[in-house]
Structure formats: C-alpha cells, structure tokens
Backbone as JSON Lines, residues from 0, in Angstrom:
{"i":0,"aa":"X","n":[-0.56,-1.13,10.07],"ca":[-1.5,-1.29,8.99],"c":[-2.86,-0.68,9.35]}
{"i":1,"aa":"X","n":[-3.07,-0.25,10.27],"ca":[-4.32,-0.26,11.01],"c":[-4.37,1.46,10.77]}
{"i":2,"aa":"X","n":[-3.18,1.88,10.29],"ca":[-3.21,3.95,9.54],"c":[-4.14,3.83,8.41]}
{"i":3,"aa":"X","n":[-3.77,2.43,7.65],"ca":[-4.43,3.0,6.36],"c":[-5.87,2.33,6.3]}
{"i":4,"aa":"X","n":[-6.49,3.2,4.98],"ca":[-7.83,2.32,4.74],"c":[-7.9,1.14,4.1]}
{"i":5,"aa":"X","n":[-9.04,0.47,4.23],"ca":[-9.36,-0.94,3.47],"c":[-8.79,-0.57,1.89]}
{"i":6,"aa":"X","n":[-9.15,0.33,0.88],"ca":[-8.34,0.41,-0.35],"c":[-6.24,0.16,-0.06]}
{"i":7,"aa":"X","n":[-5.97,0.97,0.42],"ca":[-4.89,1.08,0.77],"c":[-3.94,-0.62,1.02]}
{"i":8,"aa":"X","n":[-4.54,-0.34,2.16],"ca":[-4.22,-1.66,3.15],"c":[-4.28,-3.04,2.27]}
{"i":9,"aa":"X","n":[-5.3,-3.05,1.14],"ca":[-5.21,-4.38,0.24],"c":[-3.78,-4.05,-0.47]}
{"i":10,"aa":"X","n":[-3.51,-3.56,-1.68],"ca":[-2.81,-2.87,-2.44],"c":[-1.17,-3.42,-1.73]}
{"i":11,"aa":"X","n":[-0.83,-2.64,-0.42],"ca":[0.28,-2.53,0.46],"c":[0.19,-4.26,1.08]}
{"i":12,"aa":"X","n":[-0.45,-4.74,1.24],"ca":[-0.9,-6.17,1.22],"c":[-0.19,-7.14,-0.11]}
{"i":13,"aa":"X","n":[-1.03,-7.26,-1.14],"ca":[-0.69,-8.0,-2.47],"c":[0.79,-7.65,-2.68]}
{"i":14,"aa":"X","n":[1.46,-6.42,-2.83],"ca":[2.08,-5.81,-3.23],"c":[3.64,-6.05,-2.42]}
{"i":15,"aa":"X","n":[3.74,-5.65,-1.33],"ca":[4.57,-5.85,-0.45],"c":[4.83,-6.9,0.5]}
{"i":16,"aa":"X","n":[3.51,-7.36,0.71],"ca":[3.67,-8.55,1.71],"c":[3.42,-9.58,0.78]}
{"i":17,"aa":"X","n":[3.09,-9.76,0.03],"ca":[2.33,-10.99,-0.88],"c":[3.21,-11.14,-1.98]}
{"i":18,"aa":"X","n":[3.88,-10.3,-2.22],"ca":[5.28,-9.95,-3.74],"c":[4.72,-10.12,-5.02]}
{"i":19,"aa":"X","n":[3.45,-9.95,-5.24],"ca":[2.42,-9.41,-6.83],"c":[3.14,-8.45,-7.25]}
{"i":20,"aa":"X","n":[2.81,-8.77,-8.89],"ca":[3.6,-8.25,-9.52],"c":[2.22,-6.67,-9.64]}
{"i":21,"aa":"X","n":[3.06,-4.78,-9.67],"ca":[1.76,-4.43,-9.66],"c":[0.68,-4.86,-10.84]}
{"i":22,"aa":"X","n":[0.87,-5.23,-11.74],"ca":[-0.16,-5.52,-13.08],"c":[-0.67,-7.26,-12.16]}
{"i":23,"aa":"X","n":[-0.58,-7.68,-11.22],"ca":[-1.48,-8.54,-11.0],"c":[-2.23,-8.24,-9.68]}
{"i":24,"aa":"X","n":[-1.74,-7.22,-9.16],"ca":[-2.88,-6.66,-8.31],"c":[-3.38,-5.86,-8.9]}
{"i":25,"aa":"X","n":[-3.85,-5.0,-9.52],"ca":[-4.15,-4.71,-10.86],"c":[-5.79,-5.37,-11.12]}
{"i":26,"aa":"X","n":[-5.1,-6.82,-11.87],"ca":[-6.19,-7.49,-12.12],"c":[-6.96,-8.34,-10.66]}
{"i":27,"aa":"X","n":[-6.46,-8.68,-9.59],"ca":[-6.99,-9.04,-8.0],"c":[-7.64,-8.21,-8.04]}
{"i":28,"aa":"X","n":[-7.82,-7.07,-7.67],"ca":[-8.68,-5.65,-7.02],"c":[-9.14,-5.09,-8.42]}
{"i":29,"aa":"X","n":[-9.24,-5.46,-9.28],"ca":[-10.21,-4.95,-10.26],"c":[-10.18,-3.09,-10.42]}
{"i":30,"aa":"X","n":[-8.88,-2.91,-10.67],"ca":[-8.57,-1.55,-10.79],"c":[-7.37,-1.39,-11.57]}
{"i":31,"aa":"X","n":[-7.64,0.37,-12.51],"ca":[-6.01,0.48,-13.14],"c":[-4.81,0.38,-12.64]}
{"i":32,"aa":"X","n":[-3.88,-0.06,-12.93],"ca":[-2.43,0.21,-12.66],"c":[-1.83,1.36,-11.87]}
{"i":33,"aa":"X","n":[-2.49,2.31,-12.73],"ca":[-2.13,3.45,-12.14],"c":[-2.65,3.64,-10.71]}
{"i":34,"aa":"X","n":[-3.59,3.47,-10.73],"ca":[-4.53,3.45,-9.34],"c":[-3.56,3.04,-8.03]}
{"i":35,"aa":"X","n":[-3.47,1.55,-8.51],"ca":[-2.42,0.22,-7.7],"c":[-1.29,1.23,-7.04]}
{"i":36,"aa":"X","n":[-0.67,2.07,-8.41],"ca":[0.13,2.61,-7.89],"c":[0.3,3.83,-7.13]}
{"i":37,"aa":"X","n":[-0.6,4.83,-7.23],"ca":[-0.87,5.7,-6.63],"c":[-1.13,5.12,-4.96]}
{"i":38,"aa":"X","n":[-2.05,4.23,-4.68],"ca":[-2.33,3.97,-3.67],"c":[-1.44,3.67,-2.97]}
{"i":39,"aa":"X","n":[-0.16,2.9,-3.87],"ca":[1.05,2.18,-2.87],"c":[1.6,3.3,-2.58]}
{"i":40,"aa":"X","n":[1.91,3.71,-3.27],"ca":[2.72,5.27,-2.8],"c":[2.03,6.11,-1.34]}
{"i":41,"aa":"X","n":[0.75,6.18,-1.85],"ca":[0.58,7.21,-0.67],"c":[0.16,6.4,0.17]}
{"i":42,"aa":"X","n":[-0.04,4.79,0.16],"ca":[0.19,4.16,1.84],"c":[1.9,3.91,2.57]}
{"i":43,"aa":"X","n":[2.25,3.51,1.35],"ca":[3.72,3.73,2.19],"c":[4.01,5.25,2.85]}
{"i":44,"aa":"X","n":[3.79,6.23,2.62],"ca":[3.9,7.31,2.77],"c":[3.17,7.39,4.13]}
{"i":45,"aa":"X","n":[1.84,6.99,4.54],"ca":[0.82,7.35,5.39],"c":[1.66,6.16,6.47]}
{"i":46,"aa":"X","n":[2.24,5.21,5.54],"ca":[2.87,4.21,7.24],"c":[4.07,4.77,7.67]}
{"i":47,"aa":"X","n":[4.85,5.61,6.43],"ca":[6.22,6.11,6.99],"c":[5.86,7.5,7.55]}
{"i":48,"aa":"X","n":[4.87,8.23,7.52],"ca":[4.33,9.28,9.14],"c":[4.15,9.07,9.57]}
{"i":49,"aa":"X","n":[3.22,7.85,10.15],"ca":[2.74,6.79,11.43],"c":[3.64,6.38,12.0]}
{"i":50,"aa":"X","n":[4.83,5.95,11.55],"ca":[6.27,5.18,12.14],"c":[6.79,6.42,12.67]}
{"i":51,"aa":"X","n":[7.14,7.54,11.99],"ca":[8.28,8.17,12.43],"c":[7.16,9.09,14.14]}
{"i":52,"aa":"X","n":[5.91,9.4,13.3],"ca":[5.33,9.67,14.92],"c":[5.22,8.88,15.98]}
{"i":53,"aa":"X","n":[4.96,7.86,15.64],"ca":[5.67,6.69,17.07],"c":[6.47,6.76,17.64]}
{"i":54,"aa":"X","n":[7.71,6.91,16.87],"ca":[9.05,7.23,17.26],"c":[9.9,5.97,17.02]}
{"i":55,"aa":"X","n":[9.39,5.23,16.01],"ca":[10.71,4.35,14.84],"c":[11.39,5.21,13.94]}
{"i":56,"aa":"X","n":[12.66,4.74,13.98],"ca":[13.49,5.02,13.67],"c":[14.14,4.39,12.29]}
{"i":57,"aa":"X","n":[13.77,5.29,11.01],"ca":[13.69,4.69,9.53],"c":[15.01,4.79,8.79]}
C-alpha cells in the first residue's frame, strides 16, 4: 500500500478492504464515481507492478 498515494490508497481502502459499494465511496471521499473508479483501476494496476517487481507471483 505504501506504492500508492493518499488519493489512491483511500479508494483501494473503502473499496477492497472495507467492501463499499463504489457509489458509497463516492459519497465518503466526496468525489465522482467515475473518479472512484479510475483511481481503483490505476491503483490496482500500480500494486500489481509493485508485486510482480518484488517478485510475487500473481
């Protein structure tokens, strides 16, 4: 967690670890939907290059 930024890292937070629905992180973080979702995407993305450069195995 420590790849992504404070935007990110909330989002991948509520979302994945917390199981919010995205339209209620959404309204938590005071941002569009779309946003929510863009961000999840490209933090999962930024943790699944961080993993595989470690050398986990996905």
């Amino acid at each position: 967690m420590k790849a992504l930024d404070f935007d990110h890292r909330g989002v991948v937070v509520l979302v994945d670890l917390e199981d919010f629905l995205l339209e209620t992180a959404a309204q938590i973080t005071n941002i569009p939907i779309g946003t929510v979702k863009s961000r999840l995407f490209n933090a999962r993305e930024r943790l699944r290059t961080h993993l595989l450069a470690e050398g986990v195995d996905l």
